[in-house]
C-alpha positions in Angstrom: -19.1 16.8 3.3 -15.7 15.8 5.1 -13.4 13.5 2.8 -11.3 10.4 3.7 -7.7 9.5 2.4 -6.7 6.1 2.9 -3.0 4.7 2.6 -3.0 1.5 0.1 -1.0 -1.5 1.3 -1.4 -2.1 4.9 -4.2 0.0 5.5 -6.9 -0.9 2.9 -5.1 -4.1 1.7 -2.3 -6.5 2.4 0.0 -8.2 0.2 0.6 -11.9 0.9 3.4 -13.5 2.7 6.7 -14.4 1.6 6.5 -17.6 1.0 3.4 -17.3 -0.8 4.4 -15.1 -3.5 7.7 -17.1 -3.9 5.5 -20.5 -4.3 3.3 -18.7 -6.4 6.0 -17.4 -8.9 8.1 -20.8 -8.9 4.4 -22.6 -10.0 3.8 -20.4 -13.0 7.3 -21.3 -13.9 6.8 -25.0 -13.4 9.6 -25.4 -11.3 10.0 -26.7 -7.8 12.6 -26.6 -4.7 12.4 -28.8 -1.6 10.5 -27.5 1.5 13.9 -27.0 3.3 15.1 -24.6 0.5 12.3 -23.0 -0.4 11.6 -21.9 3.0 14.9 -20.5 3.3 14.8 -19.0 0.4 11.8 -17.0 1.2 13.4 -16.3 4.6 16.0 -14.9 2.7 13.8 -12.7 0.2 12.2 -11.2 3.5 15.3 -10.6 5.2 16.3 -8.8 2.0 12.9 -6.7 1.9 12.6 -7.8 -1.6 8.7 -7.9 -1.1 6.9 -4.7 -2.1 4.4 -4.4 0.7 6.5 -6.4 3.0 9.2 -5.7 5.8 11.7 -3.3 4.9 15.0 -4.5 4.2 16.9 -5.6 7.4 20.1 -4.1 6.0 20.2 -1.8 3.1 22.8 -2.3 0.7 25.0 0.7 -0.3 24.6 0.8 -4.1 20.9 0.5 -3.5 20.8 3.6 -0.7 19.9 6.1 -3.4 17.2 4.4 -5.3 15.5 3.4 -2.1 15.1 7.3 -0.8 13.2 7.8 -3.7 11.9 4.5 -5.0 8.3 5.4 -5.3 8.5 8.2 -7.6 8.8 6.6 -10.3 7.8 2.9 -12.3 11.3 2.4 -13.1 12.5 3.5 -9.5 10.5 1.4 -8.0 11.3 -1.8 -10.1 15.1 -0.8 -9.8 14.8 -0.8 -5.9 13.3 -4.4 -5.2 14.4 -6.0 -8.3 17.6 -5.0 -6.8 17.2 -6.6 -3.2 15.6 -9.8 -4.5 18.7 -10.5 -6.9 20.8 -10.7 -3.5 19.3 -13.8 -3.1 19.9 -17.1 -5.2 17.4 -18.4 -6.7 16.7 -21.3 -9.5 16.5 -19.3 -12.7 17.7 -15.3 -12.9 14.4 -14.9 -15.1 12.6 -15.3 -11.5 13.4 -12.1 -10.2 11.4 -10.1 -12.7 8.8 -12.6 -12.1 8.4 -11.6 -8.5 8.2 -8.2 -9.0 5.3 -8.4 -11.5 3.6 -11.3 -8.9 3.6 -8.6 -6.4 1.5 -6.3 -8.6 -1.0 -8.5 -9.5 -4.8 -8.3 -7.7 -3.9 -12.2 -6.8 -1.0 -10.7 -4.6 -3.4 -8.8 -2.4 -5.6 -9.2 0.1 -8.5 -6.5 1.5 -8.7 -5.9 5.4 -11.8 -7.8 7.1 -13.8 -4.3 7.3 -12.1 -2.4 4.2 -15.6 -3.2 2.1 -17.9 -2.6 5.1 -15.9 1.3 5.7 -15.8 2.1 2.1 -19.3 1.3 1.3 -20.6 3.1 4.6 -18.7 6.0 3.5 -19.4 6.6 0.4 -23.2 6.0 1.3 -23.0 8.8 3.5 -21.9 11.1 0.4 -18.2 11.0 2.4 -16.0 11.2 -0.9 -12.7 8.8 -0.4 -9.5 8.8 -2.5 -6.5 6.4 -2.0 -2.8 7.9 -1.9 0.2 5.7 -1.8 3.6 5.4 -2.4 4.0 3.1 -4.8 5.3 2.2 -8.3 2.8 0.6 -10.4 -1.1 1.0 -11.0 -3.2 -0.3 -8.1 -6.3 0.3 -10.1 -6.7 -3.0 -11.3 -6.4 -4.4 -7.6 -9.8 -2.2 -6.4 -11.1 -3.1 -9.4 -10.8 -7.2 -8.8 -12.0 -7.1 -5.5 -15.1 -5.0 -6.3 -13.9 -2.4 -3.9 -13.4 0.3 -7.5 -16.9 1.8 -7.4 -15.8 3.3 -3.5 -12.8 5.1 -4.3 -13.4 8.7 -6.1 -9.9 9.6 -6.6 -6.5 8.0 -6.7 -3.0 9.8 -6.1 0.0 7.4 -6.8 3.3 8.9 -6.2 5.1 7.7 -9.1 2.5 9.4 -11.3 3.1 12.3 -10.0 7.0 12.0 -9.1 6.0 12.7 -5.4 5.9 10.8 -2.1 4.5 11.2 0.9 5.4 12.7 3.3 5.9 15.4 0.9 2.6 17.7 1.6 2.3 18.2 -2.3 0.8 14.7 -2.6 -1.9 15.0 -0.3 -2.6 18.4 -1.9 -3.5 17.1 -4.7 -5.5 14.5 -3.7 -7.4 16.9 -1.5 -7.9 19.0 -4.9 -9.2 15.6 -6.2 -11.9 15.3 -3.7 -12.7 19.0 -3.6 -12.0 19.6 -0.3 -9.8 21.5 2.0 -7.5 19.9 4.2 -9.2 20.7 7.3 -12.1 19.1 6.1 -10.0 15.6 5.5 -9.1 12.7 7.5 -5.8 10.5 6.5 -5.7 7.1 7.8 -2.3 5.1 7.4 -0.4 2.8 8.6 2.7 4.6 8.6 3.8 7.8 11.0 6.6 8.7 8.8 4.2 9.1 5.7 1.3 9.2 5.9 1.8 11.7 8.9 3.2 14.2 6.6 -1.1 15.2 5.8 -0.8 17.2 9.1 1.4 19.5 7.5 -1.7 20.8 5.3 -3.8 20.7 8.4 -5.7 16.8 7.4 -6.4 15.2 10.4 -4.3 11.8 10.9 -5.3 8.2 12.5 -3.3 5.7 12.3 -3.9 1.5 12.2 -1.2 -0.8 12.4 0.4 -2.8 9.4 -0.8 -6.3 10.6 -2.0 -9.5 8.5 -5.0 -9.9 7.6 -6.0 -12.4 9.9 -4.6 -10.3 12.9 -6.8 -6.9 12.0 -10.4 -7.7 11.4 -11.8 -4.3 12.7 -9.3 -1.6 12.7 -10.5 0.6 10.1 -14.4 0.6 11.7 -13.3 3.6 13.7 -13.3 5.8 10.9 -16.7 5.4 10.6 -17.1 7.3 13.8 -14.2 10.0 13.3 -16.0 11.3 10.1 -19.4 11.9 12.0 -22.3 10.6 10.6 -24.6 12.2 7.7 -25.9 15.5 8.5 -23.3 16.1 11.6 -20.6 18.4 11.9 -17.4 16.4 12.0 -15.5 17.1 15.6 -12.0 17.7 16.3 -9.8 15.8 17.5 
């Protein structure tokens, strides 16, 4: 049977705004800011990419170039990385940065695209085996698991546990070993040319959905449904 990679954050899930992880941290703290501030603020933290999941940094500081070439390959990386853009940003109590980054990695941080339960459950009624490869620095296990979305995914492939990240082929290799199949027989979807294009190098198929809020992509993922053919049919080229 073919097999289906998905891409994690902005393919299967998306992580919530801004502003709503920065209100979200400041409450379990117990402090506040005025609207004004805390606005800008967040502004700020987006502007700074400090959100994992979020917009990339609008200008990349130099002392932070290195670790943000290779910031998913490992836990510590990663933390390094946007620990390091959200401390170029005031805010009330240092402790709060450290905060944000483990708010970010939390299943109350994420959100499941519209169709994400509808695709995985088809799929993996039609014996289609799936497996979830990211770039990323933490373990999104417990995220699947929260939204009852666990029992879908046969494999995962994190590139910090295995000091790899896409577009290097070698992660998709091994999560193509995962599933048991070979490459020609897999489709990666993404939301990212740059990455998660780098499949094609083994000879997976690619489709791509765009990296939209939740409330802007209710039915992007349904035409994977269709590209892996349906029980019984050869899967087609394309």
């Amino acid at each position: 049977m073919p097999a289906v990679l998905f891409d994690f954050s902005g393919t299967l899930f998306r992580v919530e705004s801004t502003e709503s992880w920065l209100r979200a941290v400041l409450a379990e703290a117990a402090m506040t800011l005025p609207e004004p501030e805390l606005a800008e603020t967040a502004q700020a933290l987006e502007t700074a990419g400090a959100l994992p999941g979020g917009a990339d940094p609008a200008r990349l500081p130099e002392d932070l170039a290195g670790v943000w070439a290779v910031r998913d390959e490992s836990a510590e990386l990663h933390r390094a990385a946007y620990t390091g853009l959200s401390r170029r940003v005031p805010l009330p109590d240092p402790g709060l940065h450290d905060a944000l980054y483990e708010r970010h990695m939390s299943p109350a941080a994420w959100s499941p695209y519209p169709d994400t339960a509808e695709v995985l459950r088809t799929l993996r009624e039609r014996g289609v085996a799936v497996g979830v490869v990211s770039n990323i620095g933490w373990d999104l296990r417990p995220v699947f698991r929260a939204h009852g979305l666990d029992a879908y995914v046969d494999a995962y492939v994190l590139s910090y546990e295995h000091g790899v990240q896409k577009p290097d082929p070698r992660l998709f290799s091994v999560a193509c070993e995962a599933l048991g199949a070979a490459p020609r027989e897999v489709l990666m979807v993404g939301d990212s040319r740059p990455a998660d294009g780098g499949a094609a190098a083994l000879g997976c198929r690619v489709h791509f959905v765009d990296h939209l809020p939740v409330a802007e992509r209710p039915d992007a993922l349904l035409p994977v449904l269709d590209l892996v053919g349906q029980p019984g049919r050869p899967v087609q080229p394309r």
